[in-house]
PyMOL CGO cylinders between C-alpha atoms (Angstrom):
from pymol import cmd
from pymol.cgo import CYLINDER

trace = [
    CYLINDER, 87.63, -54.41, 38.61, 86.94, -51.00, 39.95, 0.3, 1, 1, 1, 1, 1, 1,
    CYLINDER, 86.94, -51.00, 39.95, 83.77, -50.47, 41.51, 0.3, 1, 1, 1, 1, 1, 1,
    CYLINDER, 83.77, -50.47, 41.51, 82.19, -48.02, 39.10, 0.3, 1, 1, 1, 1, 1, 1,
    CYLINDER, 82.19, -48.02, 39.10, 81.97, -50.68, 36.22, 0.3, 1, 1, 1, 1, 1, 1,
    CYLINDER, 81.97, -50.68, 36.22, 80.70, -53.18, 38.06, 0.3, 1, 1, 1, 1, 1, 1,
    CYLINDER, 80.70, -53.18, 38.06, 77.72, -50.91, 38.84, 0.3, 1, 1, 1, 1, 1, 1,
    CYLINDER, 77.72, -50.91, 38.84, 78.17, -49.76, 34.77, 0.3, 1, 1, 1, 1, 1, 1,
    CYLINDER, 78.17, -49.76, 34.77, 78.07, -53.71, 34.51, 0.3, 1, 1, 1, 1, 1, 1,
    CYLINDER, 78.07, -53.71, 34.51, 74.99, -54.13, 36.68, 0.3, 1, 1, 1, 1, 1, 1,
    CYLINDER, 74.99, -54.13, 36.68, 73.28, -50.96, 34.92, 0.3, 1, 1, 1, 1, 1, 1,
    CYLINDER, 73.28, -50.96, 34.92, 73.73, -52.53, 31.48, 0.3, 1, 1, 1, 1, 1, 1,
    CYLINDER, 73.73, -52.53, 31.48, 72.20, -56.17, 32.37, 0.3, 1, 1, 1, 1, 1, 1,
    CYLINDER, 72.20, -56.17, 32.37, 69.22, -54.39, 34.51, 0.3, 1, 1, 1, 1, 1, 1,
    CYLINDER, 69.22, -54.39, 34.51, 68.35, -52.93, 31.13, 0.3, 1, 1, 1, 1, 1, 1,
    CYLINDER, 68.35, -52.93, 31.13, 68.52, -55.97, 29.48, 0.3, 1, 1, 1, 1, 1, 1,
    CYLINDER, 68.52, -55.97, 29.48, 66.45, -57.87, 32.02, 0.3, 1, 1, 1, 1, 1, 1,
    CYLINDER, 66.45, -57.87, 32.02, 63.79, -54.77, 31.17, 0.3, 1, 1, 1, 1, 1, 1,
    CYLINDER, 63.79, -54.77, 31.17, 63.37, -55.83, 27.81, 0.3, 1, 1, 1, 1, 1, 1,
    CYLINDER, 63.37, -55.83, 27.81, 61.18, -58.73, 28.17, 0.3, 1, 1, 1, 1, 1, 1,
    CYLINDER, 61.18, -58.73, 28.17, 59.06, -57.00, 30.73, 0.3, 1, 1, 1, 1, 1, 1,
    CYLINDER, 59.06, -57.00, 30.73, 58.31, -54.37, 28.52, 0.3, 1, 1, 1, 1, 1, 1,
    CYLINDER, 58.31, -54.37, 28.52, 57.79, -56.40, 25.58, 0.3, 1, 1, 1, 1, 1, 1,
    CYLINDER, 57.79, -56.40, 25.58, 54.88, -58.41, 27.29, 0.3, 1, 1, 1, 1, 1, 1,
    CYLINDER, 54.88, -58.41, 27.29, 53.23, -55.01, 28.62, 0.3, 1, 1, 1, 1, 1, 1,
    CYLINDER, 53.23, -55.01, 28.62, 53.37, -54.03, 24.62, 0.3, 1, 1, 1, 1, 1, 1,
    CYLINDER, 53.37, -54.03, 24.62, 52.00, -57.13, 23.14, 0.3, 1, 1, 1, 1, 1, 1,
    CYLINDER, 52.00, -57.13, 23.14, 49.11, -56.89, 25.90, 0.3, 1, 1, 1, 1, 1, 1,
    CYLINDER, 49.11, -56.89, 25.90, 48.69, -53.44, 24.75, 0.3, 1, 1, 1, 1, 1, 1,
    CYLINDER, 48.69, -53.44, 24.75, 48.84, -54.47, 21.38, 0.3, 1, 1, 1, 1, 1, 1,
    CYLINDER, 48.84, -54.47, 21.38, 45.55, -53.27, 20.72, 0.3, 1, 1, 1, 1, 1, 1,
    CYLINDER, 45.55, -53.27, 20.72, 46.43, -49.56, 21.76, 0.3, 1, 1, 1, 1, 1, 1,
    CYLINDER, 46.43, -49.56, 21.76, 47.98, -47.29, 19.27, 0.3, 1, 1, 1, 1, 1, 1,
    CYLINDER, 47.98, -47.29, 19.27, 51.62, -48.04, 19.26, 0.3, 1, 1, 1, 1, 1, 1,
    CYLINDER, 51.62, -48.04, 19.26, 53.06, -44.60, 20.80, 0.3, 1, 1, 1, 1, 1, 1,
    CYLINDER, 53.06, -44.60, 20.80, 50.24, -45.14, 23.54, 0.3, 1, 1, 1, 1, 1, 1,
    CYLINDER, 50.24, -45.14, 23.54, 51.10, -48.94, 24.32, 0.3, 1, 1, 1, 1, 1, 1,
    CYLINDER, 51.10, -48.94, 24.32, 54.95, -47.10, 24.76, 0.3, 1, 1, 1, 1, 1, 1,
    CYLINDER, 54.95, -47.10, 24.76, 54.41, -44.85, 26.94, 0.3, 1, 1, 1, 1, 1, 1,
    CYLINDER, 54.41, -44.85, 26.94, 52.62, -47.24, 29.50, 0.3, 1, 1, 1, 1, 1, 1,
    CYLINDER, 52.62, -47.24, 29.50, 54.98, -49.81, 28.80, 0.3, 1, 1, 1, 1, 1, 1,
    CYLINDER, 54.98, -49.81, 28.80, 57.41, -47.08, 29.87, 0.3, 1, 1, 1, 1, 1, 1,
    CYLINDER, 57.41, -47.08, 29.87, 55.38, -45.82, 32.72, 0.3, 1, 1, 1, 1, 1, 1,
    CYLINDER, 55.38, -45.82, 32.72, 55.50, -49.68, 33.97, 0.3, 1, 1, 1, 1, 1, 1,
    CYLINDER, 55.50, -49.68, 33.97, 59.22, -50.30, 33.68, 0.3, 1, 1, 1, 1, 1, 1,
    CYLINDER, 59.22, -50.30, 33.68, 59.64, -47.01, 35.57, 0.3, 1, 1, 1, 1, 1, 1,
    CYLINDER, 59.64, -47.01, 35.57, 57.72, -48.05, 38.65, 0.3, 1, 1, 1, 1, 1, 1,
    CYLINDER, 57.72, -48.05, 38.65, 59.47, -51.29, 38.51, 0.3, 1, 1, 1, 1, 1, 1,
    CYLINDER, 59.47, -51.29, 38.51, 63.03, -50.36, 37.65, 0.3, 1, 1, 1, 1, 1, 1,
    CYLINDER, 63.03, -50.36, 37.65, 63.18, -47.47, 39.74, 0.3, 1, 1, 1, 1, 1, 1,
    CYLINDER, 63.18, -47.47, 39.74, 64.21, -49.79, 42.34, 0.3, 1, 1, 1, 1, 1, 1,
    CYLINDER, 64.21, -49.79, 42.34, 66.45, -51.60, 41.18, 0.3, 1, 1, 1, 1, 1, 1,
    CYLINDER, 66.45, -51.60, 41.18, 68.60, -48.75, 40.07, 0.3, 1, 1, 1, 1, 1, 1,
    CYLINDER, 68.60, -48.75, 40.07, 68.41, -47.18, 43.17, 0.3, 1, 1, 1, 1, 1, 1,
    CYLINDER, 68.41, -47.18, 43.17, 69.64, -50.00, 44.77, 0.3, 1, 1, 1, 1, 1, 1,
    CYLINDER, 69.64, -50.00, 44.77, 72.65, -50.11, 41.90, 0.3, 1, 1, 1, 1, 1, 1,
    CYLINDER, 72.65, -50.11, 41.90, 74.06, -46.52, 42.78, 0.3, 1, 1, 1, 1, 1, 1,
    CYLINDER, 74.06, -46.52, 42.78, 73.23, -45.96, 46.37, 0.3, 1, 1, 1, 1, 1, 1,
    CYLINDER, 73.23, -45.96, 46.37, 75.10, -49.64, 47.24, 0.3, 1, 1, 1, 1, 1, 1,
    CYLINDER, 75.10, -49.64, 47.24, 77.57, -49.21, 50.16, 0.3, 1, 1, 1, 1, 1, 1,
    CYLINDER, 77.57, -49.21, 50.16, 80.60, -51.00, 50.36, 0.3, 1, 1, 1, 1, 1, 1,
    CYLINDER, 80.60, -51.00, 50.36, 79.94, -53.88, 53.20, 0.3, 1, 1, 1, 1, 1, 1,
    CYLINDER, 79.94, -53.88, 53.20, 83.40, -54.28, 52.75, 0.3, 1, 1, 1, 1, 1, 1,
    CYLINDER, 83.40, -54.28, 52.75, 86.84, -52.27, 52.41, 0.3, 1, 1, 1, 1, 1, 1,
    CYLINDER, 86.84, -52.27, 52.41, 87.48, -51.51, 48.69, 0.3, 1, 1, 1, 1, 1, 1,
    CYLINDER, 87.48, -51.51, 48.69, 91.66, -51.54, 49.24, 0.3, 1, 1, 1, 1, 1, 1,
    CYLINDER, 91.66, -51.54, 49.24, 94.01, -50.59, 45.78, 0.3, 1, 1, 1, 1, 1, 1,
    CYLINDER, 94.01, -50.59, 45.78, 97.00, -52.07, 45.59, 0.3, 1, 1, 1, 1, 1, 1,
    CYLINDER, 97.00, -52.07, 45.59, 100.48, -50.76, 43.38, 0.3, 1, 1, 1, 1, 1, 1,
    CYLINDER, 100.48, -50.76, 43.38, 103.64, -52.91, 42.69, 0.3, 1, 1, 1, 1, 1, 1,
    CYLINDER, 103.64, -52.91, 42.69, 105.94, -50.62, 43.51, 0.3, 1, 1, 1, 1, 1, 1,
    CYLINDER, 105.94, -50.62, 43.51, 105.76, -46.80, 45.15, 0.3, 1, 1, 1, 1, 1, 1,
    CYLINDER, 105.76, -46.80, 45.15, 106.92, -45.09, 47.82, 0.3, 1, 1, 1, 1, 1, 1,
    CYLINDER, 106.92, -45.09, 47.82, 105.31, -44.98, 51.43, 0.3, 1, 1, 1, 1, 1, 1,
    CYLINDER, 105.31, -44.98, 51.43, 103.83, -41.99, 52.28, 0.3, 1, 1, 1, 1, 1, 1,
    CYLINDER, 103.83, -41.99, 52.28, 104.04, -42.17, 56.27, 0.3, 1, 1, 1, 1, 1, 1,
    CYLINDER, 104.04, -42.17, 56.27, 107.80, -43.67, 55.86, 0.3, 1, 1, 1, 1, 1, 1,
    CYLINDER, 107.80, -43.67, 55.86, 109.07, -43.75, 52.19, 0.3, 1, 1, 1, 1, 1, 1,
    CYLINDER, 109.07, -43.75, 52.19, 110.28, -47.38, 52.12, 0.3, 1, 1, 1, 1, 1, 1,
    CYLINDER, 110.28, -47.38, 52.12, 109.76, -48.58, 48.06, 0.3, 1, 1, 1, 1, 1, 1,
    CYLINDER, 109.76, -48.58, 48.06, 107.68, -51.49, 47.89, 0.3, 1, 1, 1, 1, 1, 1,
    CYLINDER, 107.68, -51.49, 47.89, 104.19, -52.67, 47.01, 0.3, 1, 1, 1, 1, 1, 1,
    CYLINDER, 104.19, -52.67, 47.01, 101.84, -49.70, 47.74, 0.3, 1, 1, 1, 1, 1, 1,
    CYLINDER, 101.84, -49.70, 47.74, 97.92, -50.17, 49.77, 0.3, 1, 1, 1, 1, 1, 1,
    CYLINDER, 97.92, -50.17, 49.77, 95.36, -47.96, 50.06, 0.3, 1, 1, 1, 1, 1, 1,
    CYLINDER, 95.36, -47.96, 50.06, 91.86, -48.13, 51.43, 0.3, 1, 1, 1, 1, 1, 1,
    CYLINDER, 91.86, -48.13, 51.43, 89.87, -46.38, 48.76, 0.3, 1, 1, 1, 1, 1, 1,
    CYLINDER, 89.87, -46.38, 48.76, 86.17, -46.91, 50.29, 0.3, 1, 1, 1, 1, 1, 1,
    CYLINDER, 86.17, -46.91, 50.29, 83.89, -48.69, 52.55, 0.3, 1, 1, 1, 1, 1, 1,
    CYLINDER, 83.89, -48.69, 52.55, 80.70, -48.22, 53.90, 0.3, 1, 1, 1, 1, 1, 1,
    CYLINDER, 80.70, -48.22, 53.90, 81.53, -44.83, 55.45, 0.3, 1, 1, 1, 1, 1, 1,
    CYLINDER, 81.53, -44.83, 55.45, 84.51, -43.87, 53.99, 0.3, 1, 1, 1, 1, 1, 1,
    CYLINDER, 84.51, -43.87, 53.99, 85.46, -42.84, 50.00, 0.3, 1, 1, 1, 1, 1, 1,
    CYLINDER, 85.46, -42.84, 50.00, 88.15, -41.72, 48.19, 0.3, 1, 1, 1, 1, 1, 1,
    CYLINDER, 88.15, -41.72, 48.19, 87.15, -42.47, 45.34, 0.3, 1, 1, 1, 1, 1, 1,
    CYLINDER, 87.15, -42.47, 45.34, 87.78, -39.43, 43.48, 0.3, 1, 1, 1, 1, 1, 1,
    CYLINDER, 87.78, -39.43, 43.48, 90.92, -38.64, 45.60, 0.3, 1, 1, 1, 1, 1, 1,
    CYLINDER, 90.92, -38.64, 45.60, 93.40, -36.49, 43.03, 0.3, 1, 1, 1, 1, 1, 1,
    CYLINDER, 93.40, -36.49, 43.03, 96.75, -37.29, 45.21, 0.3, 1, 1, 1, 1, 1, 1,
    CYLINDER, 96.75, -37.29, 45.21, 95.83, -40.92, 46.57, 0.3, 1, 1, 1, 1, 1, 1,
    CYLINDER, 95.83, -40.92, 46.57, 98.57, -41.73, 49.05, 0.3, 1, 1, 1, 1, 1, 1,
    CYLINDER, 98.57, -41.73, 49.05, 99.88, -45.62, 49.11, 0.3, 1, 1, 1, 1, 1, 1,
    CYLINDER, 99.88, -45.62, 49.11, 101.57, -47.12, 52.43, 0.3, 1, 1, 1, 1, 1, 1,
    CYLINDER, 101.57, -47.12, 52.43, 103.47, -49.93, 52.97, 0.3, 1, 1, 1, 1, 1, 1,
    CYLINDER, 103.47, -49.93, 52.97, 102.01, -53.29, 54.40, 0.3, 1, 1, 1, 1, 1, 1,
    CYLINDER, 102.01, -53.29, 54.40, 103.07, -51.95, 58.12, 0.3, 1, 1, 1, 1, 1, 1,
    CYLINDER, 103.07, -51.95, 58.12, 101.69, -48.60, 57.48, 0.3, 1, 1, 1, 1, 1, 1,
    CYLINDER, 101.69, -48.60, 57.48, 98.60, -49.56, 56.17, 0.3, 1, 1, 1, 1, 1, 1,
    CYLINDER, 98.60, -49.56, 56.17, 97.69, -51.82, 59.22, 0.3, 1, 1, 1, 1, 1, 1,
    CYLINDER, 97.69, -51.82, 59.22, 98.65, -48.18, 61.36, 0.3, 1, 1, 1, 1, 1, 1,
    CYLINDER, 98.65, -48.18, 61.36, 96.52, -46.18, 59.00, 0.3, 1, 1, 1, 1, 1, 1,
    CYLINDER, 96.52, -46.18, 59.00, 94.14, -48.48, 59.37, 0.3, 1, 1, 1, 1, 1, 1,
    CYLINDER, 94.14, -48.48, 59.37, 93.91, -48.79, 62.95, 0.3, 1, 1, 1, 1, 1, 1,
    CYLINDER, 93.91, -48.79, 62.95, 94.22, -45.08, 62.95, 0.3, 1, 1, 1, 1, 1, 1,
    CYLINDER, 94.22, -45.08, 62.95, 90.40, -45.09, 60.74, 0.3, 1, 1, 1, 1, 1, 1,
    CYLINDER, 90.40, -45.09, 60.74, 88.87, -47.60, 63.18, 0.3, 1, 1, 1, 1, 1, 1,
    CYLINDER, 88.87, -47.60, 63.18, 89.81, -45.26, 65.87, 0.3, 1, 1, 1, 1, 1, 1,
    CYLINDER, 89.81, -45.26, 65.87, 87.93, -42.51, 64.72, 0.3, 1, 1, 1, 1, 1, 1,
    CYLINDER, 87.93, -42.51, 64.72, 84.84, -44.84, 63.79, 0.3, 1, 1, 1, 1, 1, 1,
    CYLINDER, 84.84, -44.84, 63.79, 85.19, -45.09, 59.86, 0.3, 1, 1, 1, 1, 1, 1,
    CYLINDER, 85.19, -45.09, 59.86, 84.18, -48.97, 58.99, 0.3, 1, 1, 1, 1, 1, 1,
    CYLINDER, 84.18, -48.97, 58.99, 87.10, -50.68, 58.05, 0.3, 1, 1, 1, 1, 1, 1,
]
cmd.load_cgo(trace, "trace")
């Protein structure tokens, strides 16, 4: 699963968990007028949930994030084969890369070793 909808995953239950918060702030406010008894219900879940969507979109991969194809060409040598690519970790993304380039098994050990050497985390 790619990385972005995991975090679209996480997103969607972190509002869900909100809901029950915010209903108790609203029924303890019930005596408020409603609009009022919204907005600091609102005001609450913002000082709350602030941090746990920063922590959702500023996560680092621990981790190399590696995509794998069936069948392409190597880009260092051009043997046809199953295809890897290291597509982030916690210094390193390509993400958004328009021309990702796949290498074979033995490649993408060198390529690899190659990132290491110049002190990306992988």
């Amino acid at each position: 699963m790619p990385a972005i909808i995991k975090r679209y995953a996480l997103y969607i239950l972190r509002w869900q968990l909100s809901t029950p918060i915010l209903a108790v702030v609203l029924i303890w406010l019930a005596t408020l007028n409603k609009w009022t008894a919204t907005v600091i219900a609102n005001f609450i879940g913002a000082l709350i949930f602030f941090w746990v969507d920063r922590a959702i979109f500023t996560y680092k991969f621990k981790r190399p994030l590696w995509e794998i194809e069936p069948e392409v060409a190597c880009a260092d040598c051009g043997e046809t084969g199953p295809g890897y690519r290291i597509v982030a970790s916690a210094n390193y993304d390509r993400l958004k890369d328009p021309a990702p380039e796949f290498r074979c098994q033995r490649c993408a050990e060198r390529k690899r070793a190659e990132l290491r050497a110049r002190g990306v985390e992988v």
